[in-house]
N, C-alpha and C positions, 0 to 999 in steps of 0.2 A: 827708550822705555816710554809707555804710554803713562797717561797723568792716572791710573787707575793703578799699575802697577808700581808708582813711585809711594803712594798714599797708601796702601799695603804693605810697602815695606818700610816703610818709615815710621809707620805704626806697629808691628807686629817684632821688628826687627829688639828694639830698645826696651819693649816689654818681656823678650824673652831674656835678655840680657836682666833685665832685672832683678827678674826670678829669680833665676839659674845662677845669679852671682849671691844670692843671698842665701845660698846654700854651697856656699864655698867653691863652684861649678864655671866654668869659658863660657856658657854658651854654642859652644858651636856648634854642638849637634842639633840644636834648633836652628842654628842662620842657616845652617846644609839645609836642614828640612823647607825651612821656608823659601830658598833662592832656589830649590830644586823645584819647589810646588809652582815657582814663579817663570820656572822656564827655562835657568840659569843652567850650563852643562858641567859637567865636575872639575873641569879643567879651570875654569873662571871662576867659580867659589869656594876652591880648598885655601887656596891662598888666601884669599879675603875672609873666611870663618876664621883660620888659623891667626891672621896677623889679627883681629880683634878679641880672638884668644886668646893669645899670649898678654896683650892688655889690661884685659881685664880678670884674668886670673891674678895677678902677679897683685893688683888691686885687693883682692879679694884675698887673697893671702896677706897682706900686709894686714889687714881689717883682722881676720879669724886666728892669726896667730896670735892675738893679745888676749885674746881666751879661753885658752889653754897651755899645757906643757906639751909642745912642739913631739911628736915621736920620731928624733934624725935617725934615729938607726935603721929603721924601719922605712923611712925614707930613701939614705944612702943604698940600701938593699934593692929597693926596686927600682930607682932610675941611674943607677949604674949599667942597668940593662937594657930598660924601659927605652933611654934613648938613643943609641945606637938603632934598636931596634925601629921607633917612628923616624928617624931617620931612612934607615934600608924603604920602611911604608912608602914612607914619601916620594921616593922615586920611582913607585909604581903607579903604572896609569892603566884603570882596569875600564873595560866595558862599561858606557852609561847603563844600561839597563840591569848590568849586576851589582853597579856602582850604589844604585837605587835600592836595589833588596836588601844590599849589606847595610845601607842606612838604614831601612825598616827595620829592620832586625834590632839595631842595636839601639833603637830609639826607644824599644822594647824598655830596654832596664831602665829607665826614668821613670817609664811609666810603671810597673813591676814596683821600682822603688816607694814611689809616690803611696799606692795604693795597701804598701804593706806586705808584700807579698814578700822581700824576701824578710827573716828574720833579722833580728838584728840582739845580740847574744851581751849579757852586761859582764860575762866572766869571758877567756879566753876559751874556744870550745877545741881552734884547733892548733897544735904547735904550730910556734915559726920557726921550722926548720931550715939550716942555709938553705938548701936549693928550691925550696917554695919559694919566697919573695921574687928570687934573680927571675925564675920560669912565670909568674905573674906580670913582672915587668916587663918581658921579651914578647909574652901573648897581647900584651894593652899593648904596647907599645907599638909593635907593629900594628895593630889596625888603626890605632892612633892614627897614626903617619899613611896608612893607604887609603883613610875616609876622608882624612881631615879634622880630627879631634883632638880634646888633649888624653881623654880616655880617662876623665873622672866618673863619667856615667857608669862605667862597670866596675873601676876601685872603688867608689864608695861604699855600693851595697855589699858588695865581696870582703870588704874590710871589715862591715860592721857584723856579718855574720860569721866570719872567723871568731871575733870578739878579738881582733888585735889594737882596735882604737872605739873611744867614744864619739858621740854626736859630732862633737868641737870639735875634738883631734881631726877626725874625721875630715869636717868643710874644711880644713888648715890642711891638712896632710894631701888632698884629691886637689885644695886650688895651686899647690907648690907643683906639683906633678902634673896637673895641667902644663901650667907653664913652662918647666923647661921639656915635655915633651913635643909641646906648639913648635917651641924655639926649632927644635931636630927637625920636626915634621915638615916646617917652613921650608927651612933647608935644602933638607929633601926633594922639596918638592920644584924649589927655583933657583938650589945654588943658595951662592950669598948675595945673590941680587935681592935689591930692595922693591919689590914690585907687585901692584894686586890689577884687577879689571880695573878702572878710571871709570869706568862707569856709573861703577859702585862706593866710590868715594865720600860722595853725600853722607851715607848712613852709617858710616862709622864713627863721626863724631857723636850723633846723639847715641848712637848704641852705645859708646866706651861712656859717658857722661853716665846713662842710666844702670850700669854696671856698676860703677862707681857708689852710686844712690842705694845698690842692690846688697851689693857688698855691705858698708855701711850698718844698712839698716837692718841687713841680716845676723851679724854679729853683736848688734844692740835685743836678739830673741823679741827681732819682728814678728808678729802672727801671720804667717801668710796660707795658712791651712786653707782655705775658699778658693783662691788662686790655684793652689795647687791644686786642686780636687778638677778647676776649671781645665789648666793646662793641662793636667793626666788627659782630661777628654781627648783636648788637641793633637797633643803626640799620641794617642792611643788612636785616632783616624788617620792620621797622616802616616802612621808607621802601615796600618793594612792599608792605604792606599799606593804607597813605596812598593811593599811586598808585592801586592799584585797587579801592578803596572808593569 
């Protein structure tokens, strides 16, 4: 890697983690995004998004579960499914170039999120019927496991416009499911071998470090409204730049 692309990513890489953890969130849809804009092929950054994933979600859930009342049932519902499901993902190796679209697309709902777009409901608008939860899990979960994510980016919004969890429940309930969907998706993706690109090793310490800080200070009703308005921009060029590459 050239000294332009090392300083790139070792800036960009630990700020998005930072974010993204302080909303209860892996990150990993931004280290895809960024390691993909850097050159990186899908093969060599699902592992390494995922295993800083699984990390720093599990962080970030430790942090966001102390405030609130945890929703397990609701939980137990959809990664009883969720990961079998990014597990199957994970042993799919699709085309780079539609690997790329399917990231655009779903970088989409951060940004969607961010900006407001989807609602977000303070009564419950739609029941939780048994077979809703298991069928939300089995659809996150597998894309989960064939991008590389934990697939909080689309439970979150989709939870809070149900009105089946608040704000808090919310970041607690999407960083718990992050994680042990990472955990499947990992799997999936290499067996139970312990292994990422070496190349890329560098940047996972500062990114788990700023995760940690993200986390934290997220669950302490950090202000980070600027930021996010800024990062919307980001993933909102990067996602049409994905799409129509």
């Amino acid at each position: 890697m050239s000294a332009d692309v090392i300083f790139y990513l070792i800036l960009l890489l630990p700020v998005a983690a930072f974010f993204y953890a302080s909303v209860g969130h892996g990150g990993a849809s931004s280290y895809l995004m960024i390691l993909a804009l850097a050159g990186f092929a899908p093969e060599e950054i699902r592992p390494t998004a995922l295993l800083m994933n699984i990390i720093i979600s599990f962080i970030a859930f430790l942090n966001h579960r102390k405030t609130c009342e945890f929703p397990q049932k609701l939980f137990l519902q959809l990664v009883i499914f969720s990961m079998p499901a990014a597990f199957v993902g994970g042993m799919v190796m699709v085309d780079t170039a539609l690997y790329m679209k399917i990231l655009g697309v779903l970088l989409l709902f951060p940004v969607f999120r961010f900006l407001g777009v989807f609602p977000q409901s303070e009564s419950r608008t739609v029941a939780n019927n048994f077979w809703l939860p298991p069928l939300i899990g089995i659809l996150i979960g597998f894309f989960s496991g064939l991008i590389g994510i934990g697939g909080g980016i689309i439970l979150s919004p989709l939870v809070l416009m149900l009105g089946w969890t608040n704000i808090r429940q919310t970041a607690a309930l999407s960083a718990l499911f992050i994680f042990v969907n990472s955990v499947a998706g990992y799997i999936g993706t290499l067996g139970f071998s312990f292994s990422f690109d070496k190349s890329l090793w560098i940047f996972i310490p500062p990114t788990v470090v700023a995760g940690m800080l993200g986390s934290y200070y997220g669950s302490h009703r950090f202000n980070v409204q600027l930021v996010k308005n800024l990062l919307t921009f980001v993933l909102a060029g990067a996602a049409i730049k994905l799409i129509l590459s």
